[in-house]
BAMI-401397 format. One record per residue: x, y, z of N, C-alpha, C, O, CB in turn; chain; residue number from 1. Coordinates in nm, 2 decimals, decimal comma, padded with zeros to 4 digits. Glycine has a CB too. Layout:
<pts>
X / Y / Z / X / Y / Z / X / Y / Z / X / Y / Z / X / Y / Z / A / NUM
...
</pts>
This chain:
<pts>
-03,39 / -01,56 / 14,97 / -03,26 / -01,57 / 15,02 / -03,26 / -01,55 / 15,17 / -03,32 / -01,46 / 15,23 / -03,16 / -01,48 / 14,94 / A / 1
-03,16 / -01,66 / 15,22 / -03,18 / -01,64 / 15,41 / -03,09 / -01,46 / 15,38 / -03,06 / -01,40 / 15,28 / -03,05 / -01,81 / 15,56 / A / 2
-03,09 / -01,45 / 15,57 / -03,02 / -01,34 / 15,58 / -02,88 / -01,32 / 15,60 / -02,81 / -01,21 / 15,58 / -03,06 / -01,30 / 15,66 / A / 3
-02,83 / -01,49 / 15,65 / -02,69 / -01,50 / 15,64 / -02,64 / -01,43 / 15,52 / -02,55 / -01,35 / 15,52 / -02,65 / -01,64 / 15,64 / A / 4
-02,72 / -01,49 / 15,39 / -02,63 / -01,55 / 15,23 / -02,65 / -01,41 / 15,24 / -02,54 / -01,35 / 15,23 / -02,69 / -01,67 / 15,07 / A / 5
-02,76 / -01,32 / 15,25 / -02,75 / -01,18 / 15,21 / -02,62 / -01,11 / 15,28 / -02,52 / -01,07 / 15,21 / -02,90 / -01,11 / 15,25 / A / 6
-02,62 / -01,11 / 15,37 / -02,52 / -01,11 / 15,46 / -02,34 / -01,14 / 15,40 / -02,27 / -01,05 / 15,35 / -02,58 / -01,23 / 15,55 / A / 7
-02,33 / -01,26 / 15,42 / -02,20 / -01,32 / 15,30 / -02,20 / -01,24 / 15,18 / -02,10 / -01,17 / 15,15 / -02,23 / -01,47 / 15,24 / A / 8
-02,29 / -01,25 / 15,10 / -02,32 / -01,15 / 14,96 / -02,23 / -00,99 / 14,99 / -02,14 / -00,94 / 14,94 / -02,52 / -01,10 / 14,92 / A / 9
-02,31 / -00,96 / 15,09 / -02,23 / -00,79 / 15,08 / -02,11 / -00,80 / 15,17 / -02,07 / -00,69 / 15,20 / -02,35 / -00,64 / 15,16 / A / 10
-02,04 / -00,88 / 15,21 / -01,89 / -00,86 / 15,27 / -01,83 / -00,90 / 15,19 / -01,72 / -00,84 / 15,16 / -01,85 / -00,92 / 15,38 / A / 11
-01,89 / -01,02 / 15,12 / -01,80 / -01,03 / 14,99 / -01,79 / -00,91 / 14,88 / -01,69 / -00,89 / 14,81 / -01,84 / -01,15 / 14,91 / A / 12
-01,89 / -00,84 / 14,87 / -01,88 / -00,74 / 14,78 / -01,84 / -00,63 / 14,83 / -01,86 / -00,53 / 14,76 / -01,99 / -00,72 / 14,73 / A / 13
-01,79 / -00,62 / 14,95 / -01,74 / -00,52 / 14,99 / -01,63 / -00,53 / 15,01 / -01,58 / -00,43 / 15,07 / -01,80 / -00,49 / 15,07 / A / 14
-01,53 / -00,64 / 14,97 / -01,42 / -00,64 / 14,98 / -01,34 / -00,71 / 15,10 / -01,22 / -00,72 / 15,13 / -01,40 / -00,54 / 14,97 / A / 15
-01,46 / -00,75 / 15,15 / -01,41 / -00,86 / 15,28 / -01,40 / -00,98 / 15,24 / -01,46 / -01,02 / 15,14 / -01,50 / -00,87 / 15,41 / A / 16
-01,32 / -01,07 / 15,33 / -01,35 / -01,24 / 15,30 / -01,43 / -01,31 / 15,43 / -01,39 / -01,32 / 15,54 / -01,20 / -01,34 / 15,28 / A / 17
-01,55 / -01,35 / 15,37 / -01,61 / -01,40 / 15,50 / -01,57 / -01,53 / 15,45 / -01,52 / -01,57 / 15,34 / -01,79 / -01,37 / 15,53 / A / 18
-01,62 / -01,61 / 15,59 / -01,63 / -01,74 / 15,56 / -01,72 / -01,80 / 15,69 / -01,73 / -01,76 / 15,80 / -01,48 / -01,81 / 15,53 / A / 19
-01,76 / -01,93 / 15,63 / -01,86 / -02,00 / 15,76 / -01,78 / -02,03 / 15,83 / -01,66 / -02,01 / 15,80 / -01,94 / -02,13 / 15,75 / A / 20
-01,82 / -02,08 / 15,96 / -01,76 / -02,18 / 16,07 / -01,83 / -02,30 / 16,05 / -01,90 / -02,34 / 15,95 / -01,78 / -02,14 / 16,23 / A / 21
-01,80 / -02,34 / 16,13 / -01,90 / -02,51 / 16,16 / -02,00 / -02,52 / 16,22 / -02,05 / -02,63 / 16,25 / -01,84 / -02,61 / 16,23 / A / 22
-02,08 / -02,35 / 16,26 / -02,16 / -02,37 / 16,32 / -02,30 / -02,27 / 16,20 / -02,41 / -02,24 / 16,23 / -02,10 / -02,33 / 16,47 / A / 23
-02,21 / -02,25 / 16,09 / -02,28 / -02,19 / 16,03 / -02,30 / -02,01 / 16,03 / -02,34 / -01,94 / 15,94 / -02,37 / -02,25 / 16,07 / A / 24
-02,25 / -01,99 / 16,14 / -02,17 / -01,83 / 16,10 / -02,11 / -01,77 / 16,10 / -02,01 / -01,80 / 16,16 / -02,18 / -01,76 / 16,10 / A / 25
-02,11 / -01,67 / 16,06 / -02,00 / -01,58 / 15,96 / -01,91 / -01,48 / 16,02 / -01,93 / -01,38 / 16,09 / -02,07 / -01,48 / 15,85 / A / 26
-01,78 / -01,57 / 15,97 / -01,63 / -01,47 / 16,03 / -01,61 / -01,41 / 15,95 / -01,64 / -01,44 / 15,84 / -01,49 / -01,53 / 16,08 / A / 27
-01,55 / -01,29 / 15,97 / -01,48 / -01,17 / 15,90 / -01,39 / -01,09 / 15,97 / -01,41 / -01,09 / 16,09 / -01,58 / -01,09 / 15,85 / A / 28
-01,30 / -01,01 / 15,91 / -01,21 / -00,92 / 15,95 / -01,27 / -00,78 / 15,91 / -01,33 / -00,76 / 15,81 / -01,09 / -00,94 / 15,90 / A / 29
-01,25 / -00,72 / 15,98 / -01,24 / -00,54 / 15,94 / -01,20 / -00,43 / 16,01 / -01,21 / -00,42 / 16,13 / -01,35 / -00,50 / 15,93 / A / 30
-01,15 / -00,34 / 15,95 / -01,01 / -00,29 / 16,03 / -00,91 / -00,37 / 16,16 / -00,88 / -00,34 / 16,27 / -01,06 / -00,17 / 16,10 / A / 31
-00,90 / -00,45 / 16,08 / -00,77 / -00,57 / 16,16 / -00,85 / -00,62 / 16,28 / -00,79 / -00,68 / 16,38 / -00,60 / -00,47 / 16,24 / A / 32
-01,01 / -00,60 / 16,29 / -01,04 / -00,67 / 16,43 / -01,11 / -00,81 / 16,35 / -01,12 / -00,83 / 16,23 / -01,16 / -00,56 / 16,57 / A / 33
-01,17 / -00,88 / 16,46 / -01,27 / -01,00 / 16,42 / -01,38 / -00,99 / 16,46 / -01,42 / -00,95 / 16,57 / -01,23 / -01,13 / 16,47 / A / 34
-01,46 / -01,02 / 16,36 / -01,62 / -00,99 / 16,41 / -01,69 / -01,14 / 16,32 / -01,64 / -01,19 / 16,22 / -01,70 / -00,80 / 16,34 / A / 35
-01,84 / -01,18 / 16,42 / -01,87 / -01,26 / 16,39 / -02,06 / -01,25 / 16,37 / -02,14 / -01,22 / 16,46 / -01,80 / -01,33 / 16,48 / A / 36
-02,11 / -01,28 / 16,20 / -02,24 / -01,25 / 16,20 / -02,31 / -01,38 / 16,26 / -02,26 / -01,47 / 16,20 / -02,29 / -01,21 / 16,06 / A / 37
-02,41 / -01,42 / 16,37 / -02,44 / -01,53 / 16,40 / -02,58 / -01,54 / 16,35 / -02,68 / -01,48 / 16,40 / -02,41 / -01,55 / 16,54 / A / 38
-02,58 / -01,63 / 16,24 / -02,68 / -01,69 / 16,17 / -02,79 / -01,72 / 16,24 / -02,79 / -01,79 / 16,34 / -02,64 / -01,79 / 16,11 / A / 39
-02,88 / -01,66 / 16,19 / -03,01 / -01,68 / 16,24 / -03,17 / -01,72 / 16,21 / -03,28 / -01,70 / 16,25 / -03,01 / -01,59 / 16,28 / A / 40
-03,10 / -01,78 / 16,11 / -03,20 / -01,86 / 15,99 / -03,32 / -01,90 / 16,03 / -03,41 / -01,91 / 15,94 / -03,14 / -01,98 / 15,94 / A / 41
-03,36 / -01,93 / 16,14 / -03,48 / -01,96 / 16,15 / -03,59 / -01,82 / 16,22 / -03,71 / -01,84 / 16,25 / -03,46 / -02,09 / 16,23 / A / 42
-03,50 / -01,68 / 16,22 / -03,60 / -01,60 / 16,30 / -03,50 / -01,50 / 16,20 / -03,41 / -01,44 / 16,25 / -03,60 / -01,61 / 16,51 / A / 43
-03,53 / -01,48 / 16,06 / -03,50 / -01,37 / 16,00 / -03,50 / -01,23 / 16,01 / -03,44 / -01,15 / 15,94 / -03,53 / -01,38 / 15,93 / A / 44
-03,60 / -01,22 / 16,11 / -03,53 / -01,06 / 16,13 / -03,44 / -01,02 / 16,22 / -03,40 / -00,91 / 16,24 / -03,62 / -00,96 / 16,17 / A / 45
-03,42 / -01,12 / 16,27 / -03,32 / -01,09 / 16,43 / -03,19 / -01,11 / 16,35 / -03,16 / -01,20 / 16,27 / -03,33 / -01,22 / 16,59 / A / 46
-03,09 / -00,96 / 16,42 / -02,97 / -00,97 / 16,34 / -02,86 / -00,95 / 16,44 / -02,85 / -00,86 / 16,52 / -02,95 / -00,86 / 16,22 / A / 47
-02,80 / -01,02 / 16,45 / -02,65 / -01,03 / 16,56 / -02,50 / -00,97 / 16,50 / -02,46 / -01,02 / 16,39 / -02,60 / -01,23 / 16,60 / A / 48
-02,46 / -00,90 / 16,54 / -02,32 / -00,88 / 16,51 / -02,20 / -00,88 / 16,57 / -02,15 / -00,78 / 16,53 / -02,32 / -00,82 / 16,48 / A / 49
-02,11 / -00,95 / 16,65 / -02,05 / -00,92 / 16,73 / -01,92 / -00,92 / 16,70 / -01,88 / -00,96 / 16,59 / -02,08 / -00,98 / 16,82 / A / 50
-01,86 / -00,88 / 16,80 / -01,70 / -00,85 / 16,82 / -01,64 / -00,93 / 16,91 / -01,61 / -00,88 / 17,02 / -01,67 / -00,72 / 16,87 / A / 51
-01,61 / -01,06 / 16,89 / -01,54 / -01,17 / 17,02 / -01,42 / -01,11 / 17,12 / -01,34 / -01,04 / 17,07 / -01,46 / -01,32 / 16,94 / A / 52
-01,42 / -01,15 / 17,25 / -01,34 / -01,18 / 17,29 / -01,25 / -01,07 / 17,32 / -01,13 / -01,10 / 17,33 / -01,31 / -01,28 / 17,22 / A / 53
-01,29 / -00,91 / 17,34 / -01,22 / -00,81 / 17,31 / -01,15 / -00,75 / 17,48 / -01,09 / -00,65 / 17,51 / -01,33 / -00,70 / 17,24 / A / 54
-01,17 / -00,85 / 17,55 / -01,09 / -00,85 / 17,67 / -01,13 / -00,94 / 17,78 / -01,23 / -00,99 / 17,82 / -01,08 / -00,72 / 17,71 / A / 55
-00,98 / -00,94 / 17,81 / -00,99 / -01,12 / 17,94 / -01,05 / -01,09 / 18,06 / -01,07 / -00,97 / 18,05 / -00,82 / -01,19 / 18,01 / A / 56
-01,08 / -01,12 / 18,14 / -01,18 / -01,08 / 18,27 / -01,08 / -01,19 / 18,39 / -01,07 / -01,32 / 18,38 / -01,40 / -01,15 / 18,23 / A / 57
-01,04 / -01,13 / 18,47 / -00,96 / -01,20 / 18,57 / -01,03 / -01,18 / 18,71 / -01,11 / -01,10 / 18,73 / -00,81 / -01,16 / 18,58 / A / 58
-00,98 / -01,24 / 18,78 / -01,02 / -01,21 / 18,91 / -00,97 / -01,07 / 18,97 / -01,06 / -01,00 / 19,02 / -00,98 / -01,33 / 18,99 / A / 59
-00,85 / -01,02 / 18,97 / -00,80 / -00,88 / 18,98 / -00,88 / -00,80 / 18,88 / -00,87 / -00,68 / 18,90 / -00,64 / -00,86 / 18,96 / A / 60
-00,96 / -00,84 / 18,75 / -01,03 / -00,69 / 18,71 / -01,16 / -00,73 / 18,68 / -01,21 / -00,67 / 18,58 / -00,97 / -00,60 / 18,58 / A / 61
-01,23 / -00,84 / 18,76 / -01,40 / -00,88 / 18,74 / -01,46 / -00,73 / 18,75 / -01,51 / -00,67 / 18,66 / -01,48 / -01,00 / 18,87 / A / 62
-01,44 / -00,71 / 18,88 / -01,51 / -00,60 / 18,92 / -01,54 / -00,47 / 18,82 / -01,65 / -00,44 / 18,77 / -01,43 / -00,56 / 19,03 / A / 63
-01,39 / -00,41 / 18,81 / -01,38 / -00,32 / 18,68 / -01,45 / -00,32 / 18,56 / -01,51 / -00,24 / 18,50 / -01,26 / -00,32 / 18,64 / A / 64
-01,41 / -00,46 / 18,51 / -01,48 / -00,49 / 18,41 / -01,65 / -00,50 / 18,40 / -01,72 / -00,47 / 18,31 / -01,42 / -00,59 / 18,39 / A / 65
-01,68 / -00,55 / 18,54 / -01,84 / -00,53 / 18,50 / -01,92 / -00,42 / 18,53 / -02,02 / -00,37 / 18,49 / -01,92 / -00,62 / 18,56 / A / 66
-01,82 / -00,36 / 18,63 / -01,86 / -00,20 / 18,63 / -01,89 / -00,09 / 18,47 / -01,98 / -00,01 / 18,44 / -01,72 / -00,13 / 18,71 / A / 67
-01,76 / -00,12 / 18,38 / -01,75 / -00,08 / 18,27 / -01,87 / -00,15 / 18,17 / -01,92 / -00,10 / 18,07 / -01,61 / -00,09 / 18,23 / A / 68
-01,88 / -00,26 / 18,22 / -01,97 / -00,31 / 18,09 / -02,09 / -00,28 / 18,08 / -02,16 / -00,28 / 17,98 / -01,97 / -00,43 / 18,08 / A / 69
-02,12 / -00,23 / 18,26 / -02,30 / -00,20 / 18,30 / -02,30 / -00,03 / 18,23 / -02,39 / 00,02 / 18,17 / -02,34 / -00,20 / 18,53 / A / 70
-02,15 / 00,05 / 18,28 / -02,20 / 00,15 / 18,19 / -02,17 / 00,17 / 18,03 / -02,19 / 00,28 / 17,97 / -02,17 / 00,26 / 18,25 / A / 71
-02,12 / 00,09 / 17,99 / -02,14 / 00,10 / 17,85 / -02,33 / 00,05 / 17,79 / -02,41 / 00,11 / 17,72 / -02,02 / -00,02 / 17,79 / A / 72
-02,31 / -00,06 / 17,85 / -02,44 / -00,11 / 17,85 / -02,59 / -00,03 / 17,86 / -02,69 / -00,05 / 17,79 / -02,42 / -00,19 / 17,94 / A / 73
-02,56 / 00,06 / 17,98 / -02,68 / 00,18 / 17,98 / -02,66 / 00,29 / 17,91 / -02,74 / 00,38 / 17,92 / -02,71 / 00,23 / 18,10 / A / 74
-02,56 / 00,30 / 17,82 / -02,53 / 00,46 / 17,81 / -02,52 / 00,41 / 17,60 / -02,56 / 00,50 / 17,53 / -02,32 / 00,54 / 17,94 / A / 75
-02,49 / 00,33 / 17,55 / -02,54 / 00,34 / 17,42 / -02,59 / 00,24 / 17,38 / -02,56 / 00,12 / 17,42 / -02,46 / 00,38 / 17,33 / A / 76
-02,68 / 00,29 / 17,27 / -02,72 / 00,20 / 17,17 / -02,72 / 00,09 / 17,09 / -02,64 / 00,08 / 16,99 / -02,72 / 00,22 / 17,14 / A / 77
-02,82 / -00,01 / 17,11 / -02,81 / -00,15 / 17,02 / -02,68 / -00,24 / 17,05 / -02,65 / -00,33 / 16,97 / -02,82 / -00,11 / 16,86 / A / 78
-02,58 / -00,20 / 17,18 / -02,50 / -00,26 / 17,22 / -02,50 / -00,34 / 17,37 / -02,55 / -00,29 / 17,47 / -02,41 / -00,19 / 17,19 / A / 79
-02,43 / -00,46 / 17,36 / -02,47 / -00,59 / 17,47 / -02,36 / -00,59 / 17,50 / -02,30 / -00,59 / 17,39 / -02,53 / -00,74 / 17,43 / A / 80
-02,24 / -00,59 / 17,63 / -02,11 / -00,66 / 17,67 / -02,18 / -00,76 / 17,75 / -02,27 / -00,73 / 17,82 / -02,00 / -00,56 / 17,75 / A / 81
-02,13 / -00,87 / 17,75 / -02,12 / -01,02 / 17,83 / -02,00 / -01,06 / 17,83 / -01,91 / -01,03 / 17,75 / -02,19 / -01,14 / 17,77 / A / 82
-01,99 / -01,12 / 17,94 / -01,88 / -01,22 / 17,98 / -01,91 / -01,36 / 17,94 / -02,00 / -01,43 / 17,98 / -01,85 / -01,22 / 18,11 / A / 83
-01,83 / -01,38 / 17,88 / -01,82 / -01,58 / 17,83 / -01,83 / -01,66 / 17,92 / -01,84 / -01,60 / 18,03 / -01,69 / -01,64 / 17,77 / A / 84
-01,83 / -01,79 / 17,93 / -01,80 / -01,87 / 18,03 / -01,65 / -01,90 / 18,06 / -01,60 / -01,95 / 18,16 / -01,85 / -01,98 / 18,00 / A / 85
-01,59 / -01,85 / 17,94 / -01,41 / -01,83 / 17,94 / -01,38 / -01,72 / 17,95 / -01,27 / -01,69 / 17,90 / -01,33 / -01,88 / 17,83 / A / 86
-01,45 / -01,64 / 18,00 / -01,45 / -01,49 / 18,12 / -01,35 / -01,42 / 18,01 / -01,23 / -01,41 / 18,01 / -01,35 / -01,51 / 18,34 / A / 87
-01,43 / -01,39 / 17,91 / -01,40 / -01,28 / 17,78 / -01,51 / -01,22 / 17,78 / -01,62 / -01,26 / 17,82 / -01,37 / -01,35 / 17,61 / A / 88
-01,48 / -01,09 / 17,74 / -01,61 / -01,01 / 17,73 / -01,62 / -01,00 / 17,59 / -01,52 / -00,96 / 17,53 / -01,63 / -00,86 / 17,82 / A / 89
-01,74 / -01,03 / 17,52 / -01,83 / -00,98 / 17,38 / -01,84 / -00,92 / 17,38 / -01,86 / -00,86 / 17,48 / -01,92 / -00,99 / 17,34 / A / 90
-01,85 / -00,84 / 17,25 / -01,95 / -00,74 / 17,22 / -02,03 / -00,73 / 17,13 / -01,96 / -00,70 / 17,04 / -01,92 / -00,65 / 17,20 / A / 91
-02,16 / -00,74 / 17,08 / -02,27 / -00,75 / 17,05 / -02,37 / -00,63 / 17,02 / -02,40 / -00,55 / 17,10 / -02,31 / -00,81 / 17,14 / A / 92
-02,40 / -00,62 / 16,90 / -02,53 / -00,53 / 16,88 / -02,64 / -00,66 / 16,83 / -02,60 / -00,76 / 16,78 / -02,49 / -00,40 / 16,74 / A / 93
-02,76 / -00,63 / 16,86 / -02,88 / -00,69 / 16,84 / -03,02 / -00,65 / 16,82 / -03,11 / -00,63 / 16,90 / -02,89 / -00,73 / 16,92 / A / 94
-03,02 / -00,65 / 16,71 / -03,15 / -00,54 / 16,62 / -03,28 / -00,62 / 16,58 / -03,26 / -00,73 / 16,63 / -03,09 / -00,47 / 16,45 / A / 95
-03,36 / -00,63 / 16,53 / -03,45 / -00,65 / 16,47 / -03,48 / -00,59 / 16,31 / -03,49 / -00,47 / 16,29 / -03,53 / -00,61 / 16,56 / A / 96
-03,49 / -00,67 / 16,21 / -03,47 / -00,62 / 16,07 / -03,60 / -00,60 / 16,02 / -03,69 / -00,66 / 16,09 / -03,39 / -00,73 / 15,97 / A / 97
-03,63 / -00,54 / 15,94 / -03,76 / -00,52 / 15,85 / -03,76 / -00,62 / 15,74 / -03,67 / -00,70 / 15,72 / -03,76 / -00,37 / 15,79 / A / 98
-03,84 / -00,61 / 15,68 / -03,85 / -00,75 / 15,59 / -03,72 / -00,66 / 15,41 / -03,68 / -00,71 / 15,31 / -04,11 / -00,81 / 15,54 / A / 99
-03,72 / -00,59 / 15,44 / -03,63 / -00,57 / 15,31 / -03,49 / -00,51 / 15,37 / -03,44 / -00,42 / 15,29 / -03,71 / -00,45 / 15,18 / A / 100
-03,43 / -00,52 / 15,45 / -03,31 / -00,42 / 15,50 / -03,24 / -00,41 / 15,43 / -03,20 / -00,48 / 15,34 / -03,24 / -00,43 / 15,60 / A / 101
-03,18 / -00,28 / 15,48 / -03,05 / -00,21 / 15,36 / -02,92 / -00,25 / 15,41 / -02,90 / -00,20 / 15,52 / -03,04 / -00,02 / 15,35 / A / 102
-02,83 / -00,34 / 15,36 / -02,71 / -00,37 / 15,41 / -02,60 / -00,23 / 15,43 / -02,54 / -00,19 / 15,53 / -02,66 / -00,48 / 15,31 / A / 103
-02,60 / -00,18 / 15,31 / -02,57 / -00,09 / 15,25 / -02,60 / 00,06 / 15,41 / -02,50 / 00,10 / 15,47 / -02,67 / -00,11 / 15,09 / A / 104
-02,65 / 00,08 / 15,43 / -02,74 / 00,19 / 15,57 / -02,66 / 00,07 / 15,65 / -02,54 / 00,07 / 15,65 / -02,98 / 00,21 / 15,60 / A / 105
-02,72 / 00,01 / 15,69 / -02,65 / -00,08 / 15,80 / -02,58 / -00,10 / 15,89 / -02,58 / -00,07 / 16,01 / -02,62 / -00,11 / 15,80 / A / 106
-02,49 / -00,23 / 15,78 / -02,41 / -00,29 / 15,85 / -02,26 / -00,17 / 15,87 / -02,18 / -00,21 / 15,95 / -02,38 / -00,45 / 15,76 / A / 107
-02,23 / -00,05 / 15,81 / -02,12 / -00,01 / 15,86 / -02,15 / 00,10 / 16,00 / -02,06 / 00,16 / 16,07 / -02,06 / 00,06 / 15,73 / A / 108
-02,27 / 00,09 / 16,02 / -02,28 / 00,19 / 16,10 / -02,30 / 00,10 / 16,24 / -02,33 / 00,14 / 16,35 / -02,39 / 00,31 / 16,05 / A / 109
-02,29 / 00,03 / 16,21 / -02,30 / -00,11 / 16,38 / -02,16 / -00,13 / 16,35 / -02,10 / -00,08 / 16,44 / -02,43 / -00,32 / 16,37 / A / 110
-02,08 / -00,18 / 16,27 / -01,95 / -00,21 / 16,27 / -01,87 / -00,10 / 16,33 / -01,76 / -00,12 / 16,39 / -01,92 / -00,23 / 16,14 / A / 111
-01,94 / 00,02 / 16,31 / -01,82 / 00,16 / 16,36 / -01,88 / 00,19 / 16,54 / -01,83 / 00,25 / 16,63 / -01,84 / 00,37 / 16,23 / A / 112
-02,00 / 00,12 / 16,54 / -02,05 / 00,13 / 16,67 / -01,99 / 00,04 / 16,76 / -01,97 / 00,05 / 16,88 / -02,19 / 00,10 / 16,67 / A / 113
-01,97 / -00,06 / 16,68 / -01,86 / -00,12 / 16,79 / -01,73 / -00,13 / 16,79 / -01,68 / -00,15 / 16,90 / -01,87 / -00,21 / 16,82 / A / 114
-01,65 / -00,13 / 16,68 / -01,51 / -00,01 / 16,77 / -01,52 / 00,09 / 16,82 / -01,43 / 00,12 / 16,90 / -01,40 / 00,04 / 16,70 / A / 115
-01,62 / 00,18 / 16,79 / -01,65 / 00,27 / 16,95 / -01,68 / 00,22 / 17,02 / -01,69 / 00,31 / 17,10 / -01,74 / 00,36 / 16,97 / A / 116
-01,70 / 00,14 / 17,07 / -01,79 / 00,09 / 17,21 / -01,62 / 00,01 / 17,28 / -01,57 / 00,01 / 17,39 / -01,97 / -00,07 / 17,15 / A / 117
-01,60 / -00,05 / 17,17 / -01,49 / -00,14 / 17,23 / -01,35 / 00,01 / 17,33 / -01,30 / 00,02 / 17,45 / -01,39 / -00,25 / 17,04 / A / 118
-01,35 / 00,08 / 17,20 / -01,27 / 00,21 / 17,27 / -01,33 / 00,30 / 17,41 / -01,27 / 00,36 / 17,50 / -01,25 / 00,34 / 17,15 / A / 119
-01,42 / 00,29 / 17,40 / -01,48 / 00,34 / 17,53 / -01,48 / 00,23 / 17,62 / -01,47 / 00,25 / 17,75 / -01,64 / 00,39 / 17,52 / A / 120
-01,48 / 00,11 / 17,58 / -01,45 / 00,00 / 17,72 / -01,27 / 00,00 / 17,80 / -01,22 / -00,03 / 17,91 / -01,49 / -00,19 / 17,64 / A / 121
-01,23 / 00,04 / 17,69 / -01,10 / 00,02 / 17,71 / -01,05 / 00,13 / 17,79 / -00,97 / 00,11 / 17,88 / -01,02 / 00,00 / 17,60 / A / 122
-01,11 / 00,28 / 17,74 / -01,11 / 00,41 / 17,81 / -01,14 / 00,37 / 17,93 / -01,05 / 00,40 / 18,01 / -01,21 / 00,52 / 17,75 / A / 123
-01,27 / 00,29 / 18,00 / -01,32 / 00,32 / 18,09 / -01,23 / 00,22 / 18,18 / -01,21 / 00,27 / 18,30 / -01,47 / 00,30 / 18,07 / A / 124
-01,17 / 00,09 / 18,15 / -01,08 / 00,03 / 18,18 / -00,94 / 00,07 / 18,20 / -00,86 / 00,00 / 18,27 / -01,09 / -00,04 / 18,13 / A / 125
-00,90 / 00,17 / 18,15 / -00,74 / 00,28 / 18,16 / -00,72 / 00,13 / 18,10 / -00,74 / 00,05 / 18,19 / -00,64 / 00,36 / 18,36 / A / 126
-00,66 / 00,05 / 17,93 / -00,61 / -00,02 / 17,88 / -00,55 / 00,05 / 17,78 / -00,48 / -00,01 / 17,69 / -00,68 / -00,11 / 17,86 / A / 127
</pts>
């Protein structure tokens, strides 16, 4: 089984509703935010999880914002902020899987890593 379906399998079983996109991966809600698993089927251990779009990037707060993002970026773990090309910043964790991983160990503890991360961006932004 790829890693997506494993993937899909435990959000569904966990009480979430995932569903595909059109690009093949997986949207979901949890605690009222949006997060997206980006399928990675051809390189199965690499696992993506992100948090879209968790704030707008303008010309009055580029600066701020990439200031905050460099120190989030150095200061914890398995987490990535980028800016889009539609000047949104991501958020991203990016791991490497073992050949049997535990969803279960996991996926909640990257999920709470990044609404922490997102709250410390916002901290660091006075939002």
């Amino acid at each position: 089984m790829k890693t997506s379906e494993h993937v899909f399998d435990y959000l569904r079983n966990q009480g979430l509703v995932p569903k595909y996109d059109d690009r093949g991966n997986i949207e979901f809600k949890y605690q009222m935010r949006s997060f997206i698993f980006f399928s990675n089927d051809d390189d199965a251990q690499f696992f993506q999880l992100t948090m879209p779009s968790i704030f707008e990037v303008t010309d009055d707060n580029r600066m701020a914002a990439l200031e905050a993002m460099n120190e989030i970026n150095d200061t914890t773990k398995v987490i990535k902020l980028t800016v889009t090309k539609s000047n949104h910043v991501w958020e991203s964790t990016e791991i490497m899987l073992d050949s049997t991983p535990e969803l279960d160990d996991l996926f909640p503890r990257l999920l709470n890593i990044l609404l922490n991360t997102r709250q410390a961006f916002y901290k660091l932004m006075e939002v």
